[in-house]
C-alpha positions in Angstrom: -17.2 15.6 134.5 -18.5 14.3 130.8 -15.7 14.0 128.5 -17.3 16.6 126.5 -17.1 19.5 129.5 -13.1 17.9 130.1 -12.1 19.0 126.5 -13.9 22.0 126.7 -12.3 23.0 129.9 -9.1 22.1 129.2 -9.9 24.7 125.9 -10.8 27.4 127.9 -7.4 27.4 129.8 -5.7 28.3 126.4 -7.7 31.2 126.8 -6.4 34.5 128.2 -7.5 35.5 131.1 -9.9 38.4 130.3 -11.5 35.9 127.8 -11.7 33.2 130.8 -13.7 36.2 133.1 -15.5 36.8 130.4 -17.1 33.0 129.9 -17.5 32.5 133.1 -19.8 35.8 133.7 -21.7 34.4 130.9 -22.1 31.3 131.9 -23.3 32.4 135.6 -25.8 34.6 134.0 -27.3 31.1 132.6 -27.2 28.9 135.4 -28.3 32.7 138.1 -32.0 32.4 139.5 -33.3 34.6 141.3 -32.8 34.7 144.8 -35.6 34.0 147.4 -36.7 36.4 150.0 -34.3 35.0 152.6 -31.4 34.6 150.7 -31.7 38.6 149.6 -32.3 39.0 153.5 -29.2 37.2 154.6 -27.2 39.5 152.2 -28.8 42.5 153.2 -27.3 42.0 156.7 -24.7 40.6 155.6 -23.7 43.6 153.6 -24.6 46.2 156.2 -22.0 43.9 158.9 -19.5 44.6 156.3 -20.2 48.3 155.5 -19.9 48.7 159.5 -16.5 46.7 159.8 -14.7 48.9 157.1 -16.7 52.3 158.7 -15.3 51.3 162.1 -11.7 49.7 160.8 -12.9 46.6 161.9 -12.4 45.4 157.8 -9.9 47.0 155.1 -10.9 47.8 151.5 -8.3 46.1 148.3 -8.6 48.4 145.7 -9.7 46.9 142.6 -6.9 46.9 140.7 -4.9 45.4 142.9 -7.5 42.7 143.0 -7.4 42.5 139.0 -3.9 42.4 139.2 -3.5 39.3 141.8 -6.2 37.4 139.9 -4.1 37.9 136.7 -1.1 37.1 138.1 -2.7 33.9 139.6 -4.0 32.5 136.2 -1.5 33.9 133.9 0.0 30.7 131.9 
């Protein structure tokens, strides 16, 4: 890492953590291209193996919030 992208990550982890999410869904919207046919065909399986696995019990949902919650607890400083 440049010295330049060192300073300006050590920054961002001043930052709280809804302002953290928020750079780094901007910064993948920069650096996203779109998928090729294959790639978008894998996850199109892939999401209707998962889709199965929670219809059949197979897989367990998180509700969001508890999600939220564990990622915020995770970062908090």
């Amino acid at each position: 890492m440049t010295a330049l992208a060192e300073k300006i990550y050590n920054e961002v982890l001043d930052l709280p953590t809804d302002e953290r999410l928020s750079l780094i869904d901007k910064l993948l919207h920069i650096i996203t291209i779109p998928a090729p046919a294959d790639i978008e065909a894998a996850w199109l399986k892939e999401s209707h193996k998962r889709l199965a696995d929670i219809r059949s019990g197979k897989a367990q949902t998180i509700p969001g919030e508890t999600v939220f919650q564990e990622i915020n607890e995770r970062f908090r400083k």
